[in-house]
MIMI-596142 format. One record per residue (C-alpha): residue number from 1; residue in one letter; chain; x, y, z. Coordinates in nm, 4 decimals, always signed. Layout:
<nodes>
   num   residu   chaine         px         py         pz
   NUM        a        A          X          Y          Z
...
</nodes>
This chain:
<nodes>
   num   residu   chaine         px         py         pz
     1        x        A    +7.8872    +6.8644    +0.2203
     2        x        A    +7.7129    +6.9707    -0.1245
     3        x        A    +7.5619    +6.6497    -0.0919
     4        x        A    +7.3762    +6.7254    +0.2419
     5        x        A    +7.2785    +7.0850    +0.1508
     6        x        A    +7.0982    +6.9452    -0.2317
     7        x        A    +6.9103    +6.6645    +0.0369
     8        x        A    +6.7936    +6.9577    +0.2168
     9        x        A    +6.6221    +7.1005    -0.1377
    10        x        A    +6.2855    +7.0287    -0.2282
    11        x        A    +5.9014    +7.0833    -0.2053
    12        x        A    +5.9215    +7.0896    +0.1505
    13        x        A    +6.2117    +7.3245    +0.2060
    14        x        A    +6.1151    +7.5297    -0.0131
    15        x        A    +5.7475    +7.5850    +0.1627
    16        x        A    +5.9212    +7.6555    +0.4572
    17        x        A    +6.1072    +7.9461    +0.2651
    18        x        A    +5.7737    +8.0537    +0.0654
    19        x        A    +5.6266    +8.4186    +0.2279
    20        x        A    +5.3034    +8.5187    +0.2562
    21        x        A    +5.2247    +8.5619    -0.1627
    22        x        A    +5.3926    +8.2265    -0.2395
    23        x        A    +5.1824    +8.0359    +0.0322
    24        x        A    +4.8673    +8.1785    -0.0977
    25        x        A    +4.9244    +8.1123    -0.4321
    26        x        A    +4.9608    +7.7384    -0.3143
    27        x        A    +4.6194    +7.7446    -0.1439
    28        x        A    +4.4591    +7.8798    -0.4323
    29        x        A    +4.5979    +7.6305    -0.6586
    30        x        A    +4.4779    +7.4039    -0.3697
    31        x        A    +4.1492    +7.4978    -0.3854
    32        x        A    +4.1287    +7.4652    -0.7342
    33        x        A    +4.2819    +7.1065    -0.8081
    34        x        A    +3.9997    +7.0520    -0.4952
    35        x        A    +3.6882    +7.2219    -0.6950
    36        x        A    +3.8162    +7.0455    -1.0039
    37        x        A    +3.8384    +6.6921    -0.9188
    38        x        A    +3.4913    +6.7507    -0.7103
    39        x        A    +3.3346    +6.8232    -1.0235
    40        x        A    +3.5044    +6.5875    -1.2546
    41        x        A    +3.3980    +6.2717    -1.0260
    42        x        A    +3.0273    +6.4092    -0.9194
    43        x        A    +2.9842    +6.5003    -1.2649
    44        x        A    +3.1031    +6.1693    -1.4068
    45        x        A    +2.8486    +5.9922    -1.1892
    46        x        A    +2.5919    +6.2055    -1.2366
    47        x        A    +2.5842    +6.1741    -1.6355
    48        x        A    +2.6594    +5.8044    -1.5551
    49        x        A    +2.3270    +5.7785    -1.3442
    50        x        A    +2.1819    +6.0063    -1.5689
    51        x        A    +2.2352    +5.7668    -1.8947
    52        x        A    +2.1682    +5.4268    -1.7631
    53        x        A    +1.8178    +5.6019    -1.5820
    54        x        A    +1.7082    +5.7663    -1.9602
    55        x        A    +1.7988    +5.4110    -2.1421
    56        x        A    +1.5835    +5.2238    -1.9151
    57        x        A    +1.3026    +5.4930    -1.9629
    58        x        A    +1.3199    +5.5553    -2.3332
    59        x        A    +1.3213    +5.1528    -2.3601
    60        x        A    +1.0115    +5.1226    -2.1955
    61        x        A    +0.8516    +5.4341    -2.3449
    62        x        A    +0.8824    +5.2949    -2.6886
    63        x        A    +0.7660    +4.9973    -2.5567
    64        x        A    +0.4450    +5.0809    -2.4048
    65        x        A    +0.0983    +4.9947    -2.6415
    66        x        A    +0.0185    +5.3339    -2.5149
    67        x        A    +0.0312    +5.7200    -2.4376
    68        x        A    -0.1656    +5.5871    -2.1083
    69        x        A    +0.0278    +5.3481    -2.0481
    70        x        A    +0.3560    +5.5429    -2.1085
    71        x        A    +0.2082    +5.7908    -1.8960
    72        x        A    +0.1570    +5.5838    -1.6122
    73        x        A    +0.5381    +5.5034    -1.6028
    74        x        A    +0.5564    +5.9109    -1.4330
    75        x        A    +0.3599    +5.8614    -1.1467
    76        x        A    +0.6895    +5.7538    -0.9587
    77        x        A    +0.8307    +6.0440    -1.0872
    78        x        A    +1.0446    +6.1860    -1.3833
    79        x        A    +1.4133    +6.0370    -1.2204
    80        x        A    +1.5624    +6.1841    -1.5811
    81        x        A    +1.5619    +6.4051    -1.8709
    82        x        A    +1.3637    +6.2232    -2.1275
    83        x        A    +1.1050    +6.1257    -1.8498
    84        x        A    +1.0291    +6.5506    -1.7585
    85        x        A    +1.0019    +6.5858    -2.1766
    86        x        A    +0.7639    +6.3110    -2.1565
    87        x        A    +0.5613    +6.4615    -1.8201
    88        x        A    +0.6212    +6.8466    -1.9725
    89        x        A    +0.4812    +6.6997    -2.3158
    90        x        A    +0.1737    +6.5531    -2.1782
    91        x        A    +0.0826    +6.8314    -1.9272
    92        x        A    +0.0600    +7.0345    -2.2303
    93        x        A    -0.1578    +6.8078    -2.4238
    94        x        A    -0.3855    +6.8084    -2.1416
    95        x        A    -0.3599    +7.1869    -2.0815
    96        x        A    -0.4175    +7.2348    -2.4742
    97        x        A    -0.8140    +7.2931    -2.4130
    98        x        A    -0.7740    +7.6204    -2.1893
    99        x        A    -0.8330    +7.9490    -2.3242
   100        x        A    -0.5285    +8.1326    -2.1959
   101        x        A    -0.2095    +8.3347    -2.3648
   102        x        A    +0.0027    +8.0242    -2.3280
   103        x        A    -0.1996    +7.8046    -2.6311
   104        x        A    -0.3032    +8.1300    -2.8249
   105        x        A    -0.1107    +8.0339    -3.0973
   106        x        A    -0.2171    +7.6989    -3.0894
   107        x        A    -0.1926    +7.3738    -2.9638
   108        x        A    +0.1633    +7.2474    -3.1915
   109        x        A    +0.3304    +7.6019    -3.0951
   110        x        A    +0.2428    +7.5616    -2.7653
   111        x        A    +0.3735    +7.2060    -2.7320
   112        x        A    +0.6900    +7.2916    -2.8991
   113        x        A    +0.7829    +7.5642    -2.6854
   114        x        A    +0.7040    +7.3450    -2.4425
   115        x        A    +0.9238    +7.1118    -2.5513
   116        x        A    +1.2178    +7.3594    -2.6254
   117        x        A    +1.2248    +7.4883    -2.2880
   118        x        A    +1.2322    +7.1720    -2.1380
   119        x        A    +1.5550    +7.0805    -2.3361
   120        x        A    +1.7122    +7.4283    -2.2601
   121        x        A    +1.6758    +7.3752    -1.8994
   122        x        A    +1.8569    +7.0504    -1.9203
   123        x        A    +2.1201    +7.2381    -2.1458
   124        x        A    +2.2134    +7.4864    -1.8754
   125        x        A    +2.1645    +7.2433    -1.6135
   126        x        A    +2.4324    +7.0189    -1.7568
   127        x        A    +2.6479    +7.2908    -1.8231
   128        x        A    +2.6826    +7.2747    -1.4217
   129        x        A    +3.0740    +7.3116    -1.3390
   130        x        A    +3.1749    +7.3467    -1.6465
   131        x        A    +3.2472    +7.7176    -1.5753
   132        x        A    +3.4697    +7.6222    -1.2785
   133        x        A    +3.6603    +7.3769    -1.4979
   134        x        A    +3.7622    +7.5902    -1.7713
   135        x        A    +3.8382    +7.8529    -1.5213
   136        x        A    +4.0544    +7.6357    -1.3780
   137        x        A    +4.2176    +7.4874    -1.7079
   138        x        A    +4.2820    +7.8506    -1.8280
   139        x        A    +4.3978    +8.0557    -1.5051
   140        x        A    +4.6092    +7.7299    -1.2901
   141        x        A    +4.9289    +7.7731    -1.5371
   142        x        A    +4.9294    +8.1477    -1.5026
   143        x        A    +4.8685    +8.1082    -1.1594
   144        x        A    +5.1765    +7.8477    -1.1032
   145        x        A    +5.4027    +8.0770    -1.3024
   146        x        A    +5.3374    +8.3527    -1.0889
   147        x        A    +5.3950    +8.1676    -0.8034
   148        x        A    +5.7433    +8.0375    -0.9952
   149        x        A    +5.8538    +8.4236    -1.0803
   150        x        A    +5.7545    +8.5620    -0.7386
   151        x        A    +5.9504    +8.2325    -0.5962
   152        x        A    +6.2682    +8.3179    -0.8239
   153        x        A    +6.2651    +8.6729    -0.7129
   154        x        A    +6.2075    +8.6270    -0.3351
   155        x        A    +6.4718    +8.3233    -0.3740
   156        x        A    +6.7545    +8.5786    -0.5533
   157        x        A    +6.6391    +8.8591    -0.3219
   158        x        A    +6.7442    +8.5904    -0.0048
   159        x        A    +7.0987    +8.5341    -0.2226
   160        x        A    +7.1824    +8.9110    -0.2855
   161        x        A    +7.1031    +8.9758    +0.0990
   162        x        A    +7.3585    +8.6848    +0.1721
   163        x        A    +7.5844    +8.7692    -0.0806
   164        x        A    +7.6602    +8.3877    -0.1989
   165        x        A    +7.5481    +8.4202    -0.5930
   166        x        A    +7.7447    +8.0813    -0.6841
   167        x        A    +7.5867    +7.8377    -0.9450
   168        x        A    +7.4763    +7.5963    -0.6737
   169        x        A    +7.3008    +7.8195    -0.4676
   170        x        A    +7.1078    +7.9831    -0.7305
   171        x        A    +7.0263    +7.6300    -0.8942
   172        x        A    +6.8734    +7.5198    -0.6000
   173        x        A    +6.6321    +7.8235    -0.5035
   174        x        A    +6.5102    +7.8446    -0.8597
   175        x        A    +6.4532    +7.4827    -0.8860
   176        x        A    +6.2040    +7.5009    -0.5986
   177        x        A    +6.0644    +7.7701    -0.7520
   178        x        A    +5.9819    +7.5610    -1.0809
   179        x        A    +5.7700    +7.3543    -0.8855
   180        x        A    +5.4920    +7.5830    -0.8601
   181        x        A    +5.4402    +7.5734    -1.2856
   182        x        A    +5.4548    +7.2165    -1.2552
   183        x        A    +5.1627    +7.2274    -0.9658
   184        x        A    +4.9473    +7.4710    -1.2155
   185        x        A    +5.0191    +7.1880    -1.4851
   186        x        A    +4.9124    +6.9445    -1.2557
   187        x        A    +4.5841    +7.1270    -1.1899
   188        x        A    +4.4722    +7.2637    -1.5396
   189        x        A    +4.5642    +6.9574    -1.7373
   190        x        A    +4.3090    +6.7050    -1.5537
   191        x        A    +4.0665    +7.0098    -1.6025
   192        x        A    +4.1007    +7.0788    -1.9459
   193        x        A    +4.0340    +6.7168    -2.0014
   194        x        A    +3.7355    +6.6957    -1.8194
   195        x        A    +3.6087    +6.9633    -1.9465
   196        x        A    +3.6657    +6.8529    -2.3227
   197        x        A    +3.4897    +6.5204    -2.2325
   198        x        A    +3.1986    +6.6699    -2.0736
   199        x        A    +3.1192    +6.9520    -2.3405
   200        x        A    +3.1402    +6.6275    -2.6026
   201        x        A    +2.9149    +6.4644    -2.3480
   202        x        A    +2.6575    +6.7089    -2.3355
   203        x        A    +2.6530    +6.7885    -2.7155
   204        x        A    +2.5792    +6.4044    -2.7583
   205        x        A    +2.3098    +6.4328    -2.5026
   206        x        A    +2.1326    +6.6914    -2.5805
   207        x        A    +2.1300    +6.5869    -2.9541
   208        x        A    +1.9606    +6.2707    -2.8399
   209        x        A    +1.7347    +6.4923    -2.6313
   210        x        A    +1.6127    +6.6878    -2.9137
   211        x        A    +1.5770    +6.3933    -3.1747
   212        x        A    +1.3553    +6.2671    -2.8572
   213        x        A    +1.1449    +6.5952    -2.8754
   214        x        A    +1.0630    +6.5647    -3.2200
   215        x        A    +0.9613    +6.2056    -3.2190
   216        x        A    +0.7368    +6.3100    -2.9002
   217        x        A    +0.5811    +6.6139    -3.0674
   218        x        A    +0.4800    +6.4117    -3.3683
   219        x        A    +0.3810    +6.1353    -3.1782
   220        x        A    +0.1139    +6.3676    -2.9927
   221        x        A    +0.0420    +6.5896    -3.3128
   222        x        A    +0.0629    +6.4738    -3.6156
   223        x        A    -0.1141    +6.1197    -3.4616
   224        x        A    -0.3052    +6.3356    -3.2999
   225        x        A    -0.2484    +6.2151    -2.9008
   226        x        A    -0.3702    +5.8946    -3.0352
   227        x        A    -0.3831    +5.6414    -2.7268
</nodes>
């Protein structure tokens, strides 16, 4: 007989038993393991695409005999990061003549702000998500144990009410209670990951982005656009 009733335990029962509070904070916890693996695959493709697209391009901007040439590898469009340097860089260079506020303090301060907005823009755009995953990785535990405390107490409130407060039907209640810490876990570890990896990721990348500046800004500078 205390064989059937621990059968009838588990996630299942004890969603059936969960109120209003406990089933919403099973949604939200939901919604977040959702939002989380969203990013963590779209953004893993995305910096995958993202890398093999800026290899190719860097390989055959090194390669070309010259700034022409190199340019003429935009006109189907900058497809990555080092590609808009390159197209931000030499709309500069050709803007350089005009008499405006933009090249007052000349032509090398103009290109390197230039060239330092360009790399913040991909900074904050490949901080994209990250917000929601550390969100996630921080607030999913607290979250789940909430969900386990509120569980506990609407589970012993349910025991009091019946007046059975044996060993075996506490155990029971409480142990399906545990299981929303263990779903928090199970969302904020995968997040915290990611997120580690893809703040590494971008610190890489946008240390190869600025070396890439610098050997662009001398190239058109201190060669003097040479072509």
């Amino acid at each position: 007989m205390e064989h059937t009733a621990m059968e009838g335990l588990g996630f299942a029962h004890f969603l059936t038993q969960a109120d209003g509070v406990g089933k919403s904070v099973l949604v939200i916890l939901l919604l977040l393991s959702v939002a989380s693996w969203y990013l963590i695959v779209t953004r893993a493709l995305a910096n995958w695409l993202a890398k093999r697209r800026a290899d190719a391009f860097v390989a055959r901007f090194w390669q070309a005999r010259s700034l022409d040439e190199a340019a003429a590898s935009l006109r189907s469009g900058a497809d990555n990061a080092f590609a808009v340097l390159v197209d931000a860089a030499l709309k500069a260079q050709a803007n350089g003549g005009e008499k405006n506020l933009a090249v007052a303090g000349g032509m090398g301060e103009y290109l390197t702000r230039t060239l330092n907005n360009a790399v913040d823009r991909e900074a904050a755009e490949s901080e994209h998500g990250l917000t929601v995953l550390a969100s996630a990785g921080s607030a999913a535990p607290y979250i789940g144990l909430f969900g386990t405390v509120w569980g506990i107490y609407h589970a012993l409130v349910q025991i009091g009410m019946s007046g059975q407060g044996t060993l075996d039907k506490v155990a029971g209640p409480v142990g399906e209670a545990l299981i929303m810490t263990a779903l928090g876990l199970a969302v904020a570890i995968p997040a915290v990951l990611a997120y580690n990896a893809f703040n590494r990721r971008n610190r890489v990348w946008l240390a190869r982005l600025e070396s890439f500046a610098h050997d662009l800004y001398v190239l058109l500078t201190v060669n003097n656009g040479q072509r």
